[in-house]
C-alpha positions in Angstrom: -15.2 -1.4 -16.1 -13.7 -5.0 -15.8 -10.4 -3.6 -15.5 -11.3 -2.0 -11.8 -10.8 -4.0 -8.6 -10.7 -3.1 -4.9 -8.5 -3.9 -1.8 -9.3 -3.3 1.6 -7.3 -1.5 4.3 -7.5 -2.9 7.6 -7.4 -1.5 11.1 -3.7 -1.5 12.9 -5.4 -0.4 15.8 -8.4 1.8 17.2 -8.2 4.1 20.1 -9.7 2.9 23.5 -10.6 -0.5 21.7 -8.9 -4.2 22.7 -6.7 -5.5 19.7 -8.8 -8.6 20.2 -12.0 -6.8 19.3 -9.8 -4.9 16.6 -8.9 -8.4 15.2 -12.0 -9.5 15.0 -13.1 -6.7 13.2 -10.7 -7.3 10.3 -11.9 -11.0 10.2 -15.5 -9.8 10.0 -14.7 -7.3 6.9 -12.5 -9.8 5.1 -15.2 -12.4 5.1 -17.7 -9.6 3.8 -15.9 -9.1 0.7 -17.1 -10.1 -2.5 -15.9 -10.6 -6.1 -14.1 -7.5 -7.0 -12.2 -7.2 -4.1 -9.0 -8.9 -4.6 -6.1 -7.4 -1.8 -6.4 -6.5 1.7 -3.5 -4.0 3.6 -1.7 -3.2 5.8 0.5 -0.4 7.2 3.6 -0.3 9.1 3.2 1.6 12.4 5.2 -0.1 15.6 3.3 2.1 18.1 0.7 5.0 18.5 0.9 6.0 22.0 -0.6 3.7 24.5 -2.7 2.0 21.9 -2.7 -1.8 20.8 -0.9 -2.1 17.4 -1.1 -4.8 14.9 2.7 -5.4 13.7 2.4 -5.1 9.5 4.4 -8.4 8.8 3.4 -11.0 10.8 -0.4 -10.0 10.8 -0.3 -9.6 7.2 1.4 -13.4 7.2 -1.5 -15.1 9.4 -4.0 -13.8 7.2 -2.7 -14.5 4.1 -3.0 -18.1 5.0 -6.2 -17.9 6.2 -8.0 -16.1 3.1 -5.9 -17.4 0.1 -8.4 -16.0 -2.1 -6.8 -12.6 -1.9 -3.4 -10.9 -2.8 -2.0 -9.0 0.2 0.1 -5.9 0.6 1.9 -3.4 2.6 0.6 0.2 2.4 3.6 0.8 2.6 6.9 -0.6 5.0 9.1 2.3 6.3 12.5 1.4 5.0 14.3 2.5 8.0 12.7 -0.5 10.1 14.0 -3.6 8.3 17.5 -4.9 7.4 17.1 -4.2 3.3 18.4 -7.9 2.9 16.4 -9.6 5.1 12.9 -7.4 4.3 14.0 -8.6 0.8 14.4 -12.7 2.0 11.3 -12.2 3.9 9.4 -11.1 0.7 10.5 -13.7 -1.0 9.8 -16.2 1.5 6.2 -15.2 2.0 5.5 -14.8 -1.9 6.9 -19.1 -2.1 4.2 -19.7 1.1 1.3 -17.5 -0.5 2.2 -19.2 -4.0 2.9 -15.8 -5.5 0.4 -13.5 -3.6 2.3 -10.4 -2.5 2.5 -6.7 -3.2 5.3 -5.2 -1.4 4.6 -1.6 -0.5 7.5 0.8 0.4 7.9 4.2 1.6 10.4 6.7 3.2 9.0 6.9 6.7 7.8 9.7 8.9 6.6 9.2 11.9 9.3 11.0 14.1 8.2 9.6 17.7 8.2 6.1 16.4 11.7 6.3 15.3 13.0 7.6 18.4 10.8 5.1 20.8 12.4 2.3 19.1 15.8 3.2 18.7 16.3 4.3 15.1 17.7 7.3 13.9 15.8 10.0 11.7 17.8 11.5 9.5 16.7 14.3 7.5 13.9 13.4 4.8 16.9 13.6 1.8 18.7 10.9 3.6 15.7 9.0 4.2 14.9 8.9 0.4 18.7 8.3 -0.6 18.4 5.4 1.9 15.1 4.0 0.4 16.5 4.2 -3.4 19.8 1.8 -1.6 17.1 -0.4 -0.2 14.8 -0.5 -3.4 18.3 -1.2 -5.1 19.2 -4.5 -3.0 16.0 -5.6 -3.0 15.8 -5.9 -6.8 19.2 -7.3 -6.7 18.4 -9.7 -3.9 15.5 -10.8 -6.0 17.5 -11.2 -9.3 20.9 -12.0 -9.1 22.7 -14.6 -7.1 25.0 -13.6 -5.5 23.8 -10.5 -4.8 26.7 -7.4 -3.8 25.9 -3.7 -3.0 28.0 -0.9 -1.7 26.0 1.8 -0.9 26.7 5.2 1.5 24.1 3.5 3.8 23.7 -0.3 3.0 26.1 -3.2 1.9 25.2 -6.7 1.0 28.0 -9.1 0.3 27.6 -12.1 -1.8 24.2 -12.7 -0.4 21.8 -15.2 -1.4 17.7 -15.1 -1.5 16.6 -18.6 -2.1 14.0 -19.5 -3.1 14.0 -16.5 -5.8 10.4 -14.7 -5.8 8.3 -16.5 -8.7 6.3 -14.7 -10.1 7.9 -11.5 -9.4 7.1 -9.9 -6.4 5.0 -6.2 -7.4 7.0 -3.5 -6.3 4.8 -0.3 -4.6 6.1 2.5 -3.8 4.0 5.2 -1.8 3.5 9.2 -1.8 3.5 11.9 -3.9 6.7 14.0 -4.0 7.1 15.6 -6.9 10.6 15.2 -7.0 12.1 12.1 -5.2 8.9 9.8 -4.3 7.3 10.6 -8.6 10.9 10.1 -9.3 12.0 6.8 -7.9 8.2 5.4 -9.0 9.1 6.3 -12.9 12.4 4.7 -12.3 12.0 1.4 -9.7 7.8 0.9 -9.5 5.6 -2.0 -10.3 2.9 0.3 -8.5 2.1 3.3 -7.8 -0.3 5.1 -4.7 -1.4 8.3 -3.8 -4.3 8.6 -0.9 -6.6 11.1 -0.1 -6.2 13.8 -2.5 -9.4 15.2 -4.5 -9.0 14.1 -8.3 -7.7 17.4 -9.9 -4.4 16.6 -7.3 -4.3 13.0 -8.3 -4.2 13.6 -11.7 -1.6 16.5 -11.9 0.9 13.5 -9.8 -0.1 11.3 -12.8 0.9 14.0 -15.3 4.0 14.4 -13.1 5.1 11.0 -13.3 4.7 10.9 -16.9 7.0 13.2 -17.1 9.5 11.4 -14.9 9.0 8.6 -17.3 9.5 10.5 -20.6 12.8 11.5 -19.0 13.9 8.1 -18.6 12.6 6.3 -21.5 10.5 4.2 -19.4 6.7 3.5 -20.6 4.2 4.6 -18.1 1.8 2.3 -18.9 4.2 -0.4 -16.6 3.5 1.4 -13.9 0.0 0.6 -12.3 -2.0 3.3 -10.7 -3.7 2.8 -7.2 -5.4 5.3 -4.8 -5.9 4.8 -1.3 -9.1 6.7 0.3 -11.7 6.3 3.4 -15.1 5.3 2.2 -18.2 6.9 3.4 -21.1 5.4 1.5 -24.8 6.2 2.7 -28.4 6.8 1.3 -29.2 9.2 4.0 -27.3 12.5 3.5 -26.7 12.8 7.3 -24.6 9.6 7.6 -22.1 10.5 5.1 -18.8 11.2 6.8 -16.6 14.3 5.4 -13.3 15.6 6.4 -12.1 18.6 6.9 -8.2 18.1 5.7 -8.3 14.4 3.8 -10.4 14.0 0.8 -13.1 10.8 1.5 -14.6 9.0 -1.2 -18.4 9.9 0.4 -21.4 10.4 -0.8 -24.3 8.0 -1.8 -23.9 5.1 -3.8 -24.7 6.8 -7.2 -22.1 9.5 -6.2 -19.4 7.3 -5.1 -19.7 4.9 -8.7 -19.3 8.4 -10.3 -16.6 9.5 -8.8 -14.7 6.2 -8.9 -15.3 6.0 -12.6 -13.9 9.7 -12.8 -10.5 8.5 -10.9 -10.5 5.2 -13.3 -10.7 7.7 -15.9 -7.5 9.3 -15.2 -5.7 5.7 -15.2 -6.5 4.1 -11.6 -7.5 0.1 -11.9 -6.7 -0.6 -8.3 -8.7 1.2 -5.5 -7.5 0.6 -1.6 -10.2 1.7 0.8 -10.3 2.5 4.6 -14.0 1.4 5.5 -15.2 3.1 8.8 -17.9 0.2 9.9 -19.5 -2.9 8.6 -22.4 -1.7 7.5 -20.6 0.7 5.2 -18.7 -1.9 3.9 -21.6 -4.3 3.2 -23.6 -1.2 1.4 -20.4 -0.8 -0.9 -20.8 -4.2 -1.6 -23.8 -4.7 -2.8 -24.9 -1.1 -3.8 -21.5 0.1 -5.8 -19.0 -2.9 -6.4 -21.4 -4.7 -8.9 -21.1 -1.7 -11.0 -17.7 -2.5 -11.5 -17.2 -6.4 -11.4 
């Protein structure tokens, strides 16, 4: 399965832990990745409680240049945080420093308290997707056309200029699995697709979903590249494998993992994002499961 690569999720933060041992964490993992890991992530949270955060941007920024072997991505931006224009200048500027090394990763946003600690307003989940299709909308245009102009009930850009232009293209995510509006704007804006933590019966009625969506618009699904984003728990001993009770985990030894990797890859996935609880999990992926694949 040549076709299958991984990217690793890294830790915004961990409860009771320093952000300087949660830094060095990250560094450890990147450096333990091996050939069929290609990305690393990162999501956009400004605060959980008391807890250290790692800002998404700027973090994601330092370590690009550090480990320019790798692609890097957001899993995923809330749309409410950034200025539409200037996320999209910001893109653009980091795909000309990385040399064309960015997935951009965007979602409607949720996380209530967050909005109201830092000042934004959260409007009703509709608005929130009308304002992410306006945002998805200048983005393109800010990318492709120059000057670029949008009137929107949200957002307006005025003949404004992103220079240099992304080259190549910057990837386009988009996050979640809303039947409706998230499966809808994928069919109709998306580069990429994810879903996270859903067994793979779910996974693969979203896929059959989005099909749909496409059919409707005349737009070939095969464009659209399908990731999934789960935790890992990968162990010989039974007792060290780590289940859930409400999120699905890839878990289970390292025959049982391949297998059901290779049974997501068979409904269409080629990219797989994985939060890995510990080092040594991560190094027993790596040699026990990720050769299977490379």
């Amino acid at each position: 399965m040549a076709n299958i690569d991984f990217g690793l999720m890294l830790k915004p933060s961990q409860t009771n832990t320093p952000m300087s041992e949660v830094y060095d964490y990250n560094l450890c993992c990147v450096q333990a990745l091996s050939e069929g890991f290609s990305t690393f992530w990162f999501e956009d949270h400004l605060q959980w409680g008391e807890t250290d955060v790692l800002e998404s941007v700027t973090t994601l920024s330092f370590l690009a240049a550090q480990f320019p072997q790798f692609r890097v991505g957001t899993l995923v931006l809330d749309q409410s945080y950034r200025n539409p224009a200037l996320l999209a200048k910001m893109a653009a500027n980091l795909q000309f420093l990385t040399k064309g090394r960015l997935i951009l990763g965007l979602g409607a946003g949720w996380k209530e308290d967050e909005y109201h600690a830092y000042g934004y307003p959260f409007p009703s989940i509709k608005t929130r997707f009308d304002q992410l299709e306006e945002v998805i909308q200048i983005i393109r245009a800010m990318w492709t056309t120059q000057p670029a102009n949008f009137i929107g009930t949200y957002h307006q850009i005025r003949d404004a200029y992103c220079e240099p232009q992304p080259f190549p293209q910057i990837p386009l995510l988009i996050g979640g699995g809303g039947e409706q509006r998230t499966l809808g704007l994928v069919a109709r804006y998306a580069d990429w697709w994810n879903f996270n933590s859903c067994p793979l019966e779910e996974y693969a009625h979203k896929v059959a979903v989005l099909k749909d969506h496409c059919e409707r618009i005349g737009r070939d699904p095969a464009e659209i590249r399908l990731t999934y984003l789960a935790t890992l728990s990968v162990a010989e001993d039974p007792s060290k494998v780590i289940h859930h009770p409400q999120k699905h985990y890839i878990a289970g030894n390292a025959s049982e993992v391949t297998r059901e990797l290779e049974q997501f890859a068979g409904v269409g996935v080629t990219h797989f994002m994985l939060r890995i609880p510990d080092i040594q999990t991560l190094e027993h992926f790596v040699t026990s499961v990720v050769s299977h694949f490379v």
